[in-house]
VODONU-568770 format. One line per 3 residues: number of its first residue (from 1); their letters; for each residue x, y, z of C-alpha. Coordinates in pm, whole numbers, always signed. Example, Ala and Ser with C-alpha at 12.3 -4.5 7.8 and 13.67 -1.06 7.14 Angstrom:
BEGIN
1> as> +1230 -450 +780 | +1367 -106 +714
% end
This chain:
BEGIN
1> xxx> -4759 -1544 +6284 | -5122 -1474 +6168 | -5172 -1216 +5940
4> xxx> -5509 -1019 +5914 | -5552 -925 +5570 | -5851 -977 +5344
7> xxx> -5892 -1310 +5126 | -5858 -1064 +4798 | -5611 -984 +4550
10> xxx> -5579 -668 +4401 | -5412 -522 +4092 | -5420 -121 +4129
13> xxx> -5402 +70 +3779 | -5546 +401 +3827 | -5215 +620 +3950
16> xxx> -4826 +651 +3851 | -4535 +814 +3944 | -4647 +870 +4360
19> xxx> -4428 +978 +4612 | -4510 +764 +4951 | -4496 +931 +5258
22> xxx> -4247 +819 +5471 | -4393 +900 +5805 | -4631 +601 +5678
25> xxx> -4423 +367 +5590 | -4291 +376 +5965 | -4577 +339 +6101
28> xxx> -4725 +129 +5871 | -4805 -274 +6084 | -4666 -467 +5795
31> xxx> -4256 -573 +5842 | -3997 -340 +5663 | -3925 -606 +5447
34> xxx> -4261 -688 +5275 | -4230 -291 +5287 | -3963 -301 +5041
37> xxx> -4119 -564 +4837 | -4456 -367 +4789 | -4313 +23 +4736
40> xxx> -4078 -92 +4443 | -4435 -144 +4218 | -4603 +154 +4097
43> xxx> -4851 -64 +4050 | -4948 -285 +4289 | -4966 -706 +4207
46> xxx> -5065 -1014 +4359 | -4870 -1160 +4661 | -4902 -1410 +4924
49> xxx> -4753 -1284 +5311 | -4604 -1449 +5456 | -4409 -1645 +5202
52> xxx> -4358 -1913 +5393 | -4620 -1960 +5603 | -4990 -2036 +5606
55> xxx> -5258 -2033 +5327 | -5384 -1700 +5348 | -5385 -1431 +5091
58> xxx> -5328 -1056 +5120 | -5283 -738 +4927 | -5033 -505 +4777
61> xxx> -5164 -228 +4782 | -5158 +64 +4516 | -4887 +291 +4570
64> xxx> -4775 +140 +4881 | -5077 +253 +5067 | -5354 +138 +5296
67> xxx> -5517 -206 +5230 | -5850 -56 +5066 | -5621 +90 +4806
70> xxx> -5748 +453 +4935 | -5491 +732 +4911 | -5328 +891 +5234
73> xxx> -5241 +1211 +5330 | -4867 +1306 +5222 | -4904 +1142 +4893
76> xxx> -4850 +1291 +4578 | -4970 +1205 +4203 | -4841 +1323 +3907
79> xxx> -5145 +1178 +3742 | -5406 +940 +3756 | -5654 +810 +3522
82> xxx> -6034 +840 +3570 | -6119 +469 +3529 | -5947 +175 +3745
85> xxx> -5959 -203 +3784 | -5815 -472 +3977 | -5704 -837 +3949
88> xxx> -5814 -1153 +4134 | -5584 -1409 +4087 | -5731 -1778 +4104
91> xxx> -5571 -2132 +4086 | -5194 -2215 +4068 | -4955 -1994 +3896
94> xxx> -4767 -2191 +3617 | -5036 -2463 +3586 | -5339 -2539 +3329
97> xxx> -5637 -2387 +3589 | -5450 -2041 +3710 | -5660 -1744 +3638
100> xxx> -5676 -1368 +3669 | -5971 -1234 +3670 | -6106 -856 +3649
103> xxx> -6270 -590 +3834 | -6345 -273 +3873 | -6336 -4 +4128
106> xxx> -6611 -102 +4285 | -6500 -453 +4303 | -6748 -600 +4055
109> xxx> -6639 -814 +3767 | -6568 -742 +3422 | -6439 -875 +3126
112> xxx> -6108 -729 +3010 | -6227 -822 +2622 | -6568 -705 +2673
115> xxx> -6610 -420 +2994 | -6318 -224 +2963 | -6346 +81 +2719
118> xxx> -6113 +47 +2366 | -6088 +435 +2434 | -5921 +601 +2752
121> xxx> -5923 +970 +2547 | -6140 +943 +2205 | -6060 +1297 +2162
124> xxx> -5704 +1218 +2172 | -5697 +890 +2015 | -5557 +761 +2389
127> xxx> -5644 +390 +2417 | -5673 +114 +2669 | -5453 -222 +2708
130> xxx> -5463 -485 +2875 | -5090 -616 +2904 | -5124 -1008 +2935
133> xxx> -4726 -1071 +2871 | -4501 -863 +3078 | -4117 -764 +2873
136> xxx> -3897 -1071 +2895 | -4144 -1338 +3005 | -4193 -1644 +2823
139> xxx> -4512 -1761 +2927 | -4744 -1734 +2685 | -5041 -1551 +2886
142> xxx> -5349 -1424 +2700 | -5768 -1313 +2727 | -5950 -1637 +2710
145> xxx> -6237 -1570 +2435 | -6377 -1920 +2508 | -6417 -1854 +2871
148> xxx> -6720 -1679 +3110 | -6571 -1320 +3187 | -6282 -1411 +2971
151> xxx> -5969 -1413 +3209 | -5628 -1420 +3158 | -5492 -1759 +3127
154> xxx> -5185 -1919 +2963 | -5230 -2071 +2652 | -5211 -2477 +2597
157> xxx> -5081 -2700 +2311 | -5129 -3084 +2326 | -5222 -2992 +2681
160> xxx> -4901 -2836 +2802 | -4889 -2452 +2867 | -4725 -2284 +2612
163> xxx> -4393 -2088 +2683 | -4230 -1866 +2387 | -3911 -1954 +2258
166> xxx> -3608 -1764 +2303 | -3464 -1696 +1949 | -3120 -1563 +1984
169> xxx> -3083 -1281 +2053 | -3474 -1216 +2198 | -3515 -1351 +2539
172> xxx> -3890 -1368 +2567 | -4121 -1128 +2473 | -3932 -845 +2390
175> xxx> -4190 -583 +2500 | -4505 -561 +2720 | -4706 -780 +2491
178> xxx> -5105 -728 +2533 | -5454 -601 +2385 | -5676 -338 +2331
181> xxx> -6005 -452 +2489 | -6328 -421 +2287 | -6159 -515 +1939
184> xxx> -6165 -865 +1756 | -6006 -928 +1391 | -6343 -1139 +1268
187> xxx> -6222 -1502 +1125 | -6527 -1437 +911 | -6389 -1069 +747
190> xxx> -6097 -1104 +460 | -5934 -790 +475 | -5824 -598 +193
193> xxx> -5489 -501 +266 | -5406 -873 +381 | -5639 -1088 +165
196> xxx> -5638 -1328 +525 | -5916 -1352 +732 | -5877 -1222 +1125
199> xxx> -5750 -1423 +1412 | -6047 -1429 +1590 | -5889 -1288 +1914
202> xxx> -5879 -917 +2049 | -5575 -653 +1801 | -5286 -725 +1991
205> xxx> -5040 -440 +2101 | -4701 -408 +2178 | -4569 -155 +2433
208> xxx> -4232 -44 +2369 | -4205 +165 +2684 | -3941 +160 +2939
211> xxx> -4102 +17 +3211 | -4187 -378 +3230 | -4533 -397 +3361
214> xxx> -4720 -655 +3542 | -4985 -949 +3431 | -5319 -757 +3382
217> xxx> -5198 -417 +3408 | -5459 -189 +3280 | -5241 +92 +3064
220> xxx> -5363 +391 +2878 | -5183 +399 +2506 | -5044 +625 +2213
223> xxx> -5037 +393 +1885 | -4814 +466 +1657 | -4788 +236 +1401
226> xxx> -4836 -107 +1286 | -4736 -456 +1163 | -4929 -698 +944
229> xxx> -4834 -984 +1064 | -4980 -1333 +863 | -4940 -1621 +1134
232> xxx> -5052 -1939 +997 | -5267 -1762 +711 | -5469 -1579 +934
235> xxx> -5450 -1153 +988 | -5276 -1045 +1322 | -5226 -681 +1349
238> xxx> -4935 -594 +1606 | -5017 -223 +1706 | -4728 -56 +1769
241> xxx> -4831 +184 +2098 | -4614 +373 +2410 | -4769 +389 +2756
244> xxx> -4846 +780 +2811 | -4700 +686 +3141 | -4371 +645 +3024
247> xxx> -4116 +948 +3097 | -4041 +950 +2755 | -4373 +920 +2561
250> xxx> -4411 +1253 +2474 | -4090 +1243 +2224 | -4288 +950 +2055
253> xxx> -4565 +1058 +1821 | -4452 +846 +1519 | -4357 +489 +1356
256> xxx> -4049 +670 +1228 | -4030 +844 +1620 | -3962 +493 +1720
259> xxx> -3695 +394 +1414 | -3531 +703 +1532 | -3515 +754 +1907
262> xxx> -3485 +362 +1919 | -3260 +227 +1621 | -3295 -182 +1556
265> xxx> -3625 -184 +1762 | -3848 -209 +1485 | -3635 -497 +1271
268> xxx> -3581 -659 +1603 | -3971 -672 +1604 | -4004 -767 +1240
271> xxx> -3747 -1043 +1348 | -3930 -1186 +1641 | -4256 -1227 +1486
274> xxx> -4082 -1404 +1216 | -3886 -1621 +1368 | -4043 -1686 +1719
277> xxx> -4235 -2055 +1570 | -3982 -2213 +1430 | -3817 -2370 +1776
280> xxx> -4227 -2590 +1742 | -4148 -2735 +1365 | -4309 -2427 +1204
283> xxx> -4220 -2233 +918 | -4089 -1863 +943 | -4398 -1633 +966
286> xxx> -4502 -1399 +668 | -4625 -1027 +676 | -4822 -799 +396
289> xxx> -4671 -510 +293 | -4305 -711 +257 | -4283 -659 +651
292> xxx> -4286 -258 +615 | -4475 -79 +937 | -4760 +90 +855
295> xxx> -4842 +480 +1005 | -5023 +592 +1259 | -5309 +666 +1108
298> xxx> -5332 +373 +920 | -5332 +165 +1270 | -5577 +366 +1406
301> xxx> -5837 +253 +1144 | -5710 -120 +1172 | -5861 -35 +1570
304> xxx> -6144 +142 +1463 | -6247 -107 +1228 | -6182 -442 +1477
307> xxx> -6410 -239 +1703 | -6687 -266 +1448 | -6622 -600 +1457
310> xxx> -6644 -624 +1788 | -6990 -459 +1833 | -7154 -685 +1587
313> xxx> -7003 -989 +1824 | -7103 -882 +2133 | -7494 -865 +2017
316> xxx> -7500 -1149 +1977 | -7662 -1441 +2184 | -7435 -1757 +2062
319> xxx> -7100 -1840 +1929 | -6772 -1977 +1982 | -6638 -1675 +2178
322> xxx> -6782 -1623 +2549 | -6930 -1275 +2544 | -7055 -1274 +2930
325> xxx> -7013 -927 +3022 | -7085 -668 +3303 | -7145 -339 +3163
328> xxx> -7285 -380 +2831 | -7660 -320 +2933 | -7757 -392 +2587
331> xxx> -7627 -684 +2466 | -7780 -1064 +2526 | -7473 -1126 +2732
334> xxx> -7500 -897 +2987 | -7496 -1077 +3364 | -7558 -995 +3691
337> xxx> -7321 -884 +3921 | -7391 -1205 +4121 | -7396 -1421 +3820
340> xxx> -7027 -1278 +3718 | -6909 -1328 +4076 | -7008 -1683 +4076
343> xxx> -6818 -1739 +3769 | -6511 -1660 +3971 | -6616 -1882 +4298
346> xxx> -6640 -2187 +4040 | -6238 -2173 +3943 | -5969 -2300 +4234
349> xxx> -5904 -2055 +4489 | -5493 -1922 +4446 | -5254 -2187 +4521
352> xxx> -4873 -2191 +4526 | -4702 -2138 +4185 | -4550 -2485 +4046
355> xxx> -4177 -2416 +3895 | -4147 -2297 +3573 | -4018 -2576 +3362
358> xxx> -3610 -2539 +3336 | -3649 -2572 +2931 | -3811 -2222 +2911
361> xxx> -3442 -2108 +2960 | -3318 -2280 +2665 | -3163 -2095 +2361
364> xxx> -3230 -2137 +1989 | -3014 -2043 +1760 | -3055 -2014 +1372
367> xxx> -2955 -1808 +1098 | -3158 -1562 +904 | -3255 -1619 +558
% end
């Protein structure tokens, strides 16, 4: 069977929470069974059709709709957000040269560290992430600084991709493990509170929300709180945040919200980060503050201030970290739309996914100190 769908992957973020026509879905030309498989995603992700047969690549599309990711008649959205982006997949999954790459609703390319705004709501203190680990995955998936456009890519050690341990009783990650885009902790800056320099990657963020997103989901954020974590002597904030998507995200306006209304989450956290190196020969990680979360407030000018950071790095013209960006009209890195699109054409078109090696289900077991 041929199938005629476009050579293009997309990765819908802008709506939530849509109720699909089903006058559609019977008429829609694709079998009831991909059917199933696409209308099950709020959000839509990367597929191949049909999965066993030829090379060719097609789309989920956003809320189960038409291919172009438009919205039909008989739909209806609780909410949407103004800005939205998609995902182009390159490469095999589960080897060193898979990619995803980002655009944006007009199909040109971006940078996820660079392009996409830190703030979704200033007013409101509602920010972006970019989720590069989805809740329960092991694979450790992340922004690549060093590369044009900076995709997501999984990270390498002695030249095999890096999986996360699972530390009994944490399978995985144990939430939606990303970024918020436009931030970096500078390697250069000691910070006061930590007296370590930064990690030199984008604040990290972890979503404690119900719902396990998808690789390069694009989700709007409440922080509240944060852990100073010190991983090998180096600053790595771990914002605390909720997607304002999630049903229950209005009960959660606090660090002490979430020791409440989730009991054991927190030390769980504390836990993970502490422990989640020593399966690789390391040493149990530290933390300032003798592991306590920090307020809301406090996190928010941890984000503020990595955003200064930011700004100074992407004016300039050199340096270890790829700034090659889209939108930034005035810094030295700004590209063309063409130039950014060729960036893409240069990596391996999607491939089948290799099998994830059988070890990644392996169990550690120690006891705490």
């Amino acid at each position: 069977m041929q199938w005629n769908v476009p050579h293009r992957i997309v990765h819908m973020t802008t709506c939530s929470k849509s109720t699909i026509s089903k006058k559609r879905r019977r008429n829609a030309s694709w079998p009831r069974c991909h059917w199933l498989r696409i209308r099950s995603f709020a959000h839509a992700r990367c597929t191949r059709f049909p999965p066993t047969g030829p090379s060719v690549t097609a789309v989920r599309p956003a809320l189960g709709g038409p291919l172009d990711g438009s919205i039909a008649s008989g739909d209806s959205l609780k909410s949407c957000i103004t800005m939205s982006y998609t995902t182009e997949e390159r490469g095999k999954p589960n080897t060193l040269d898979f990619r995803v790459f980002f655009k944006n609703a007009e199909g040109k390319p971006v940078s996820p560290f660079h392009d996409i705004p830190m703030y979704a709501d200033e007013a409101k203190n509602i920010f972006h992430a970019v989720i590069e680990v989805p809740r329960w995955t092991n694979a450790k998936m992340e922004i690549a600084t060093k590369d044009p456009l900076n995709p997501i890519k999984q990270d390498v050690k002695k030249d095999k991709l890096r999986y996360v341990a699972n530390v009994f009783p944490h399978k995985g990650y144990i939430w939606n493990y990303g970024a918020i885009p436009q931030t970096w902790e500078d390697p250069g800056h000691k910070d006061k509170d930590t007296g370590c320099c930064g990690d030199n990657d984008p604040i990290d963020i972890c979503d404690i929300g119900s719902k396990v997103c998808s690789r390069g989901e694009v989700i709007t954020v409440k922080v509240l709180g944060t852990l100073a974590l010190i991983d090998e002597g180096e600053t790595d904030w771990k914002v605390i945040v909720i997607n304002t998507e999630d049903p229950d995200a209005a009960d959660f306006n606090s660090i002490e919200d979430v020791r409440r209304l989730k009991p054991g989450y927190l030390e769980a956290t504390v836990d993970w980060f502490k422990r989640y190196k020593i399966p690789d020969g390391k040493p149990e990680n530290q933390f300032a503050f003798n592991g306590e979360f920090k307020d809301k407030d406090f996190a928010i000018e941890v984000i503020k201030s990595t955003h200064d950071f930011w700004k100074a790095l992407i004016s300039q013209k050199t340096g270890e970290l790829k700034c090659m960006n889209t939108c930034n009209t005035d810094s030295p890195c700004c590209c063309t739309e063409d130039e950014a699109k060729a960036v893409i054409l240069r990596t391996c078109p999607l491939g089948a996914e290799d099998p994830i090696p059988s070890t990644v289900d392996k169990w550690f077991y120690y006891e705490k100190k």
